[in-house]
ROPA-446974 format. One record per residue (C-alpha): residue number from 1; residue in three letters; x, z, y. Coordinates in steps of 0.02 Angstrom, whole numbers, plus 50000, padded with zeros to 5 digits. Example, Ala and Ser with C-alpha at 12.3 -4.5 7.8 and 13.67 -1.06 7.14 Angstrom:
<pt><num>1</num><residuo>ALA</residuo><xx>50615</xx><zz>50390</zz><yy>49775</yy></pt>
<pt><num>2</num><residuo>SER</residuo><xx>50684</xx><zz>50357</zz><yy>49947</yy></pt>
END
This chain:
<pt><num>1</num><residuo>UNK</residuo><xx>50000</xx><zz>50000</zz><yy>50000</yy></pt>
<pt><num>2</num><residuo>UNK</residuo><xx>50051</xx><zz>49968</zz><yy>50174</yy></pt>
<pt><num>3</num><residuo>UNK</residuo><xx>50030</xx><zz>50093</zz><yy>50311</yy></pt>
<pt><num>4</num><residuo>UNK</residuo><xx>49942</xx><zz>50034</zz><yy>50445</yy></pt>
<pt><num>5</num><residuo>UNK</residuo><xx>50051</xx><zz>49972</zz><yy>50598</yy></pt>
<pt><num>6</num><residuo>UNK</residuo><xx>50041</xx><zz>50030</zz><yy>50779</yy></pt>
<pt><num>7</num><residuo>UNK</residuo><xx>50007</xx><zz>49860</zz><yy>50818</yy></pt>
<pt><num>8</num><residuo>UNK</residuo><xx>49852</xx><zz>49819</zz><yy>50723</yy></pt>
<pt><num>9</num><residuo>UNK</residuo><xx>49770</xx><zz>49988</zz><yy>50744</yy></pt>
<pt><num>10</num><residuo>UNK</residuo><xx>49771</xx><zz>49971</zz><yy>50913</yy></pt>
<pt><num>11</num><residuo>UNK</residuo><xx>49623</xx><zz>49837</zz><yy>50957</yy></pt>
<pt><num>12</num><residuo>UNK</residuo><xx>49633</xx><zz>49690</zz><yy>51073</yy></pt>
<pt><num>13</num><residuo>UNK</residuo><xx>49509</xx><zz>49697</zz><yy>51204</yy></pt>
<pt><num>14</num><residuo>UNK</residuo><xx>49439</xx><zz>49510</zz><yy>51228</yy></pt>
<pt><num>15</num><residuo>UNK</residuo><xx>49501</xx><zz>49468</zz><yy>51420</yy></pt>
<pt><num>16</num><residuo>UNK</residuo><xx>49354</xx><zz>49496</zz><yy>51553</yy></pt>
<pt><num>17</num><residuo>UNK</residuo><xx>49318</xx><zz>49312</zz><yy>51649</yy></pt>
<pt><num>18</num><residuo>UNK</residuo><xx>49362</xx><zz>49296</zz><yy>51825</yy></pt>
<pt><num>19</num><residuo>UNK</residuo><xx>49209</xx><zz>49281</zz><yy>51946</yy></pt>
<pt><num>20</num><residuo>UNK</residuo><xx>49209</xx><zz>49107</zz><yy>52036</yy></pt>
<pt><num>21</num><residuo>UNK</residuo><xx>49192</xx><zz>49180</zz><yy>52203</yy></pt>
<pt><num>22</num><residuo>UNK</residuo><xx>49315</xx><zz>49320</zz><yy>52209</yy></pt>
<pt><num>23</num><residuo>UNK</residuo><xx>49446</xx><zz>49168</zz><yy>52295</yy></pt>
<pt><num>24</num><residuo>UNK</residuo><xx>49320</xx><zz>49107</zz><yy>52417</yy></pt>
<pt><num>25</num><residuo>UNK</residuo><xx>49274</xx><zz>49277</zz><yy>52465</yy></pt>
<pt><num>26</num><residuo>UNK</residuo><xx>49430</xx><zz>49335</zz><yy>52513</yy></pt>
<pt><num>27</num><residuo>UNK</residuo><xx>49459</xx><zz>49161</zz><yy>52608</yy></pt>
<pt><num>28</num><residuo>UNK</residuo><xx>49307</xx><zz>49206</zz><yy>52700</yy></pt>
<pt><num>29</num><residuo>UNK</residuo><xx>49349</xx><zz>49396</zz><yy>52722</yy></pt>
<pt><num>30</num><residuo>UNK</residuo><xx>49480</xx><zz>49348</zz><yy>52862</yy></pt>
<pt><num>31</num><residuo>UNK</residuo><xx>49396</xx><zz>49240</zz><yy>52991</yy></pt>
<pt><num>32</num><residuo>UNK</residuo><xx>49225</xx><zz>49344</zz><yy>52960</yy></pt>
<pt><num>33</num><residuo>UNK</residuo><xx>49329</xx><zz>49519</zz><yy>52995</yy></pt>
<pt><num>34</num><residuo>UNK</residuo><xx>49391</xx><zz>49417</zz><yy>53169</yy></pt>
<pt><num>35</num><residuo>UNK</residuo><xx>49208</xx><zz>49360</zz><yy>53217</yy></pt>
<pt><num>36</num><residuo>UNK</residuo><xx>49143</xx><zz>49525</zz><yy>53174</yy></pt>
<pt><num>37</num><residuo>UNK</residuo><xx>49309</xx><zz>49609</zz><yy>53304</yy></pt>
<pt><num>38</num><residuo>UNK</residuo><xx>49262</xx><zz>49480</zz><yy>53416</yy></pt>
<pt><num>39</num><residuo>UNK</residuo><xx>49063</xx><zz>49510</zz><yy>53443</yy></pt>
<pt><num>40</num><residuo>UNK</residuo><xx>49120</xx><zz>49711</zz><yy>53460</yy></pt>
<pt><num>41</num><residuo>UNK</residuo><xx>49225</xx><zz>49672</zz><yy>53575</yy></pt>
<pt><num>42</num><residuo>UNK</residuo><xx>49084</xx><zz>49567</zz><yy>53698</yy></pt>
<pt><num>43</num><residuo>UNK</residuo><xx>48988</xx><zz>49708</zz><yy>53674</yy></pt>
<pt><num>44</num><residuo>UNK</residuo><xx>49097</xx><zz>49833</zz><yy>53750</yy></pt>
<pt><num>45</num><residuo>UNK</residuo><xx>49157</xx><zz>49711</zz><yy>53897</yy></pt>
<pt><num>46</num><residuo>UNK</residuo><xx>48944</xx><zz>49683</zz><yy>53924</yy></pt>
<pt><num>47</num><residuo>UNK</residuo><xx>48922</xx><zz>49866</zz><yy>53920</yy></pt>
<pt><num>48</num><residuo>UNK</residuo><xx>49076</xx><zz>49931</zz><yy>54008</yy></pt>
<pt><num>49</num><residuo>UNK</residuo><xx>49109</xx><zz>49809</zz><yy>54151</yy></pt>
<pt><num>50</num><residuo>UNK</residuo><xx>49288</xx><zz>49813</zz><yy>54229</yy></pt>
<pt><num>51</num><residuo>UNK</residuo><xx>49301</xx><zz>49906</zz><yy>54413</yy></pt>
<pt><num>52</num><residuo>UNK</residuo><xx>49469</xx><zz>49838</zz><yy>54461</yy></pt>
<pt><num>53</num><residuo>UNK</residuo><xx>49381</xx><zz>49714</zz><yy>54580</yy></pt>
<pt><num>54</num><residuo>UNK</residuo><xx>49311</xx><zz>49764</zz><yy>54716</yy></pt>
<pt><num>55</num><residuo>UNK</residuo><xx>49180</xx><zz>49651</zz><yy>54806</yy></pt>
<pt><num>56</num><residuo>UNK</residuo><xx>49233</xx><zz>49743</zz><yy>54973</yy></pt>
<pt><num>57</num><residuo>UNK</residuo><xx>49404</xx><zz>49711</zz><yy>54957</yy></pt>
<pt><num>58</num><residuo>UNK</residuo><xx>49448</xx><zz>49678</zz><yy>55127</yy></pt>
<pt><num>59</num><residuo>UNK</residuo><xx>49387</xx><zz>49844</zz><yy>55210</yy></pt>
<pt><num>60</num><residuo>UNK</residuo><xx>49472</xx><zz>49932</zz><yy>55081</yy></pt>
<pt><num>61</num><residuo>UNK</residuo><xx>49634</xx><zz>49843</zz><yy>55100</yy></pt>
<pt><num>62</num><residuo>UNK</residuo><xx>49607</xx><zz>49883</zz><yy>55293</yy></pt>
<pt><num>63</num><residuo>UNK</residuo><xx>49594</xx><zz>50064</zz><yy>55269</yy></pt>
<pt><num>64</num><residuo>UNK</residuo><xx>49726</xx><zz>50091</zz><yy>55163</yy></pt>
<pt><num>65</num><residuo>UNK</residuo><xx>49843</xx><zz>49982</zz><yy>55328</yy></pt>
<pt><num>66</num><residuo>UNK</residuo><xx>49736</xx><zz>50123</zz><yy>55430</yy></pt>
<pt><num>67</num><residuo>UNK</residuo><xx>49796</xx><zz>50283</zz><yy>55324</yy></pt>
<pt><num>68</num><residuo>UNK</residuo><xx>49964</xx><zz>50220</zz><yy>55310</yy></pt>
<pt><num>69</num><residuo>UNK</residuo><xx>49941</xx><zz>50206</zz><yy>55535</yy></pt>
<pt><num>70</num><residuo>UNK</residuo><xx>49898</xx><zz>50382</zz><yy>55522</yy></pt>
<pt><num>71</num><residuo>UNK</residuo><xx>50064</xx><zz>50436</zz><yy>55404</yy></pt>
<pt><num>72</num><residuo>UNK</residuo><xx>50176</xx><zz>50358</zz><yy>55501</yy></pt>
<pt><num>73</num><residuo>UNK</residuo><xx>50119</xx><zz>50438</zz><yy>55671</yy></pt>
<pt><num>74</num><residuo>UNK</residuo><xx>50111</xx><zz>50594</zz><yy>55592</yy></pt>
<pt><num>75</num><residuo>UNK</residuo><xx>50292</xx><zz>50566</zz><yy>55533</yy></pt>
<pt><num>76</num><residuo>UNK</residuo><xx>50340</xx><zz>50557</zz><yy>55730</yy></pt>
<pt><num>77</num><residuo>UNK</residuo><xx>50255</xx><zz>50698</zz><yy>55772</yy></pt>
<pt><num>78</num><residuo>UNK</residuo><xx>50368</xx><zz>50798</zz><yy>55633</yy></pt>
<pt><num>79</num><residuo>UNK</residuo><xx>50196</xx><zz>50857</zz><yy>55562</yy></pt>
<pt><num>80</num><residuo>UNK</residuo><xx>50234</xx><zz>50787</zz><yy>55388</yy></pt>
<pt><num>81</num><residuo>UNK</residuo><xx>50358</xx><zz>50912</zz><yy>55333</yy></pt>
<pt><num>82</num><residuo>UNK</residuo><xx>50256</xx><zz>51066</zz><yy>55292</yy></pt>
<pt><num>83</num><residuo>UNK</residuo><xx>50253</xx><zz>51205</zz><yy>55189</yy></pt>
<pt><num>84</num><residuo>UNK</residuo><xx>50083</xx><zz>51298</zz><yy>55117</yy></pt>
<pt><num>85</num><residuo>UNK</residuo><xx>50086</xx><zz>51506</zz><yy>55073</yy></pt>
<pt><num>86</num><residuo>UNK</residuo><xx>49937</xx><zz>51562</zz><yy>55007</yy></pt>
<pt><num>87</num><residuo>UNK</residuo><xx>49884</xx><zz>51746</zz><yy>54958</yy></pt>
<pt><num>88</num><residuo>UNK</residuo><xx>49732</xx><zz>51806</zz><yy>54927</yy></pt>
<pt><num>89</num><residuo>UNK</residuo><xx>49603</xx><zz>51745</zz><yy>55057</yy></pt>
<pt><num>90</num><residuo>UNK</residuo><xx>49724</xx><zz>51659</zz><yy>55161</yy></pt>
<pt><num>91</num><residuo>UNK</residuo><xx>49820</xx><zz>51499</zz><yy>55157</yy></pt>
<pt><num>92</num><residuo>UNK</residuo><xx>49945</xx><zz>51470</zz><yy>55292</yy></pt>
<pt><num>93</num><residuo>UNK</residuo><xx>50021</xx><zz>51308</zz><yy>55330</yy></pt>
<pt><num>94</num><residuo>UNK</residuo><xx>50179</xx><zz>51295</zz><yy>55431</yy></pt>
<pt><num>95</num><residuo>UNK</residuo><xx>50264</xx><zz>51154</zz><yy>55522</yy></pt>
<pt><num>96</num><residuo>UNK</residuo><xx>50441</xx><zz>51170</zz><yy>55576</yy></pt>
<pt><num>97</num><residuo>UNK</residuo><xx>50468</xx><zz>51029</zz><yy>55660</yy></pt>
<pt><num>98</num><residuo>UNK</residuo><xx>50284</xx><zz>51005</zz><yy>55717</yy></pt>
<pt><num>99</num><residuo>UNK</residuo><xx>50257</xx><zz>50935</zz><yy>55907</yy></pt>
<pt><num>100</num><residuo>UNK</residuo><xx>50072</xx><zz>50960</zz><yy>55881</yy></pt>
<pt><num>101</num><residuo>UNK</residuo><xx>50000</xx><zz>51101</zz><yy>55967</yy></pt>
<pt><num>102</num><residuo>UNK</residuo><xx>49818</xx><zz>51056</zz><yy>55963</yy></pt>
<pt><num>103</num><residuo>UNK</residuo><xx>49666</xx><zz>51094</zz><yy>55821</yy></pt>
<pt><num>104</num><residuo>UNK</residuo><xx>49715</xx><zz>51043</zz><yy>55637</yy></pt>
<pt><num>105</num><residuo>UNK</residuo><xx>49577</xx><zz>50991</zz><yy>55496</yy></pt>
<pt><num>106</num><residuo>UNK</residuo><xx>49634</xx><zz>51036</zz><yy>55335</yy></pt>
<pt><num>107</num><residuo>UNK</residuo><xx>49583</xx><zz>50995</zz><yy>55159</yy></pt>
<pt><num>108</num><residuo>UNK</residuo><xx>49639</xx><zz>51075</zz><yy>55009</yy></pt>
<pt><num>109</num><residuo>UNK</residuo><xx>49566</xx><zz>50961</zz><yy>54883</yy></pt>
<pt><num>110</num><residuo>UNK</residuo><xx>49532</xx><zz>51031</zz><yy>54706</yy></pt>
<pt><num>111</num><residuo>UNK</residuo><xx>49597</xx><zz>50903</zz><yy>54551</yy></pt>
<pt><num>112</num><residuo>UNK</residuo><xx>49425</xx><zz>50901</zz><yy>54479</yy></pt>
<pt><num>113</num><residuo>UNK</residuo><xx>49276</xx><zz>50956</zz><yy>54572</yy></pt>
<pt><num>114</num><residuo>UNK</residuo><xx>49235</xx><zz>50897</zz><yy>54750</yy></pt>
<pt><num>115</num><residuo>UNK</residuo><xx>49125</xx><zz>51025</zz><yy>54761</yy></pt>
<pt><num>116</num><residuo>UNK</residuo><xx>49265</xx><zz>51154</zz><yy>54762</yy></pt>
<pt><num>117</num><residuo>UNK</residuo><xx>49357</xx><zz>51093</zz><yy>54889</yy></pt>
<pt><num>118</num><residuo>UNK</residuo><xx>49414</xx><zz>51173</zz><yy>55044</yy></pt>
<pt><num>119</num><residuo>UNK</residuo><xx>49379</xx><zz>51089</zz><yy>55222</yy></pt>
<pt><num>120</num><residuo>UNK</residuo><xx>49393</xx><zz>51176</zz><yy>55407</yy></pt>
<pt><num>121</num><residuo>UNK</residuo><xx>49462</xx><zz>51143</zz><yy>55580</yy></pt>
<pt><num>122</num><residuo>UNK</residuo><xx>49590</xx><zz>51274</zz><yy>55639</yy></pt>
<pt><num>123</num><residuo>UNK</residuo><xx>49685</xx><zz>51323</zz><yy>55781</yy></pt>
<pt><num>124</num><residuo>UNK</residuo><xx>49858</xx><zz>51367</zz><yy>55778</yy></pt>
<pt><num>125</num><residuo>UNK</residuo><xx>49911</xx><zz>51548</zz><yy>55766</yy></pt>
<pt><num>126</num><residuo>UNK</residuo><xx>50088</xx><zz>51544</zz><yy>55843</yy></pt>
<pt><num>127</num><residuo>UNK</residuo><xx>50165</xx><zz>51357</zz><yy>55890</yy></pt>
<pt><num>128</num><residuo>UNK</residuo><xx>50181</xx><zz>51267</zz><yy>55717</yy></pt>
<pt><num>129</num><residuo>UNK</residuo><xx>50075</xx><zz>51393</zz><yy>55626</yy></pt>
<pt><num>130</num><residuo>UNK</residuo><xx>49912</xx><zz>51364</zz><yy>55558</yy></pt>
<pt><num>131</num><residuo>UNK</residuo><xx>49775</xx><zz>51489</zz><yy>55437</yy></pt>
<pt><num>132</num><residuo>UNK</residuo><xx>49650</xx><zz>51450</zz><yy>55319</yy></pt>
<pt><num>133</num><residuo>UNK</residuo><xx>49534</xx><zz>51565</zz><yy>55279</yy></pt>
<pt><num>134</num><residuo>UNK</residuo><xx>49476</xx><zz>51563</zz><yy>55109</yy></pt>
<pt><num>135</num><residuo>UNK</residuo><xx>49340</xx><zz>51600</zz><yy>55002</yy></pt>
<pt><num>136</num><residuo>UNK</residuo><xx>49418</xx><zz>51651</zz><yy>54839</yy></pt>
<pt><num>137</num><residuo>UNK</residuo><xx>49628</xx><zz>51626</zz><yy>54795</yy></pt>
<pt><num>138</num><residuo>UNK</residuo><xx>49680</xx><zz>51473</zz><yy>54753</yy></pt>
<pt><num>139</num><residuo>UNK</residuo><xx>49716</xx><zz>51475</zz><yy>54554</yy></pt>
<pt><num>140</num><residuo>UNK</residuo><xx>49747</xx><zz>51269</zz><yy>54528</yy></pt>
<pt><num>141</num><residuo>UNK</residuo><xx>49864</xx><zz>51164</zz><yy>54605</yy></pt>
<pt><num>142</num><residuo>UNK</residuo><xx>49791</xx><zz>51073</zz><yy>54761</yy></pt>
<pt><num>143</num><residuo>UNK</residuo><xx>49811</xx><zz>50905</zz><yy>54863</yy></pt>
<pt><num>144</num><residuo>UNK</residuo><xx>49829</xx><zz>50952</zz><yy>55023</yy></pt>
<pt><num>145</num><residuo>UNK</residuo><xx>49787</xx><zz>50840</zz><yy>55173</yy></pt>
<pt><num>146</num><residuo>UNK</residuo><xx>49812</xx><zz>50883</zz><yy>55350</yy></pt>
<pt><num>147</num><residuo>UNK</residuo><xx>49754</xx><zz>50782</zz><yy>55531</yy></pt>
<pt><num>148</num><residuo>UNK</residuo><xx>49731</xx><zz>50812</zz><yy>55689</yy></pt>
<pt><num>149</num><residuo>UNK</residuo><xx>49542</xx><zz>50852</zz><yy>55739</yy></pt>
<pt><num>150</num><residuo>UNK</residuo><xx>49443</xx><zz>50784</zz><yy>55811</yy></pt>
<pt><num>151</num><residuo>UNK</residuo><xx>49533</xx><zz>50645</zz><yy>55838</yy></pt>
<pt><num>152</num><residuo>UNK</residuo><xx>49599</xx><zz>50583</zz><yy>55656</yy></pt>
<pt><num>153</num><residuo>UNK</residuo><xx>49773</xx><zz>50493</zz><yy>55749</yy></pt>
<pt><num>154</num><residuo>UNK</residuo><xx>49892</xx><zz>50574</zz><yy>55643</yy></pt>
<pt><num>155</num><residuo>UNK</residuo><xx>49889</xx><zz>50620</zz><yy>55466</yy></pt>
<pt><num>156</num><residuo>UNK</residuo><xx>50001</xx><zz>50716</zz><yy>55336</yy></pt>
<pt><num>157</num><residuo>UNK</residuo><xx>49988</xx><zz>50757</zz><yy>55176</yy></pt>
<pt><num>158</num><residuo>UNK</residuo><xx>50084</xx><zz>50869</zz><yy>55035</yy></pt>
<pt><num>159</num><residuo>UNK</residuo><xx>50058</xx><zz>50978</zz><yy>54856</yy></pt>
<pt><num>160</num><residuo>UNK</residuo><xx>50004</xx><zz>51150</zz><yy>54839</yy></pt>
<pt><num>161</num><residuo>UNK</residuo><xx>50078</xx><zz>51232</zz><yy>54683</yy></pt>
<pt><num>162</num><residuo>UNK</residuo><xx>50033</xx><zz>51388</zz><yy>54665</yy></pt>
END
């Protein structure tokens, strides 16, 4: 008797046929995954329109010529070099160099919220030396921007780090 052999006691599984479509499908599968990118991606440029142009172009363009006006005047007057100190309810803004004797307006412009910003018209102190009264201490860092008042012929503007 012969013992049975690894060979025939293991059995031959007959090989499974080959679907007719599996080649055109994945022919397909590439142009139909860039239509499919293509339509999501009109639908976010529909929905989601870009806001680089502006349709009042012009008057923007002029008001930027107009703020840059104001730095530079405020640069002659030695009012751009500044430094802000705040504790507790007070901020106090000093210029060293400042030839402006007149009413400031100040804005200390919170990173976020508009709402939280600070705005007022002060009068110098001592020559050079301005204070802003304040509601609550300033815990955030905060734009701030400086101009003569009423007038708006100068303006300066710096970084409060607290």
């Amino acid at each position: 008797m012969h013992a049975p052999t690894l060979a025939s006691s293991v059995a031959t599984a007959p090989p499974r046929p080959v679907s007719p479509w599996i080649w055109p499908g994945l022919l397909i599968a590439g142009p139909a995954a860039v239509v499919l990118a293509s339509i999501v991606t009109a639908y976010f440029v529909l929905q989601h329109p870009d806001g680089l142009v502006a349709s009042d172009y012009y008057k923007q363009g002029k008001a930027i010529n107009a703020q840059l006006a104001q730095l530079e005047r405020g640069r002659q007057l030695g009012m751009d070099v500044f430094t802000v100190r705040a504790n507790g309810t007070e901020a106090t803004l000093v210029f060293p160099h400042g030839r402006e004797s007149g009413s400031i307006e100040v804005t200390l412009a919170h990173p976020v919220d508009p709402d939280r910003d600070v705005r007022q018209t002060v009068a110098p102190s001592a020559p050079g030396r301005y204070v802003v009264k304040l509601s609550t201490p300033l815990a955030e860092r905060r734009r701030v921007i400086v101009s003569d008042a009423p007038a708006r012929s100068w303006r300066a503007e710096s970084l409060y780090i607290p």
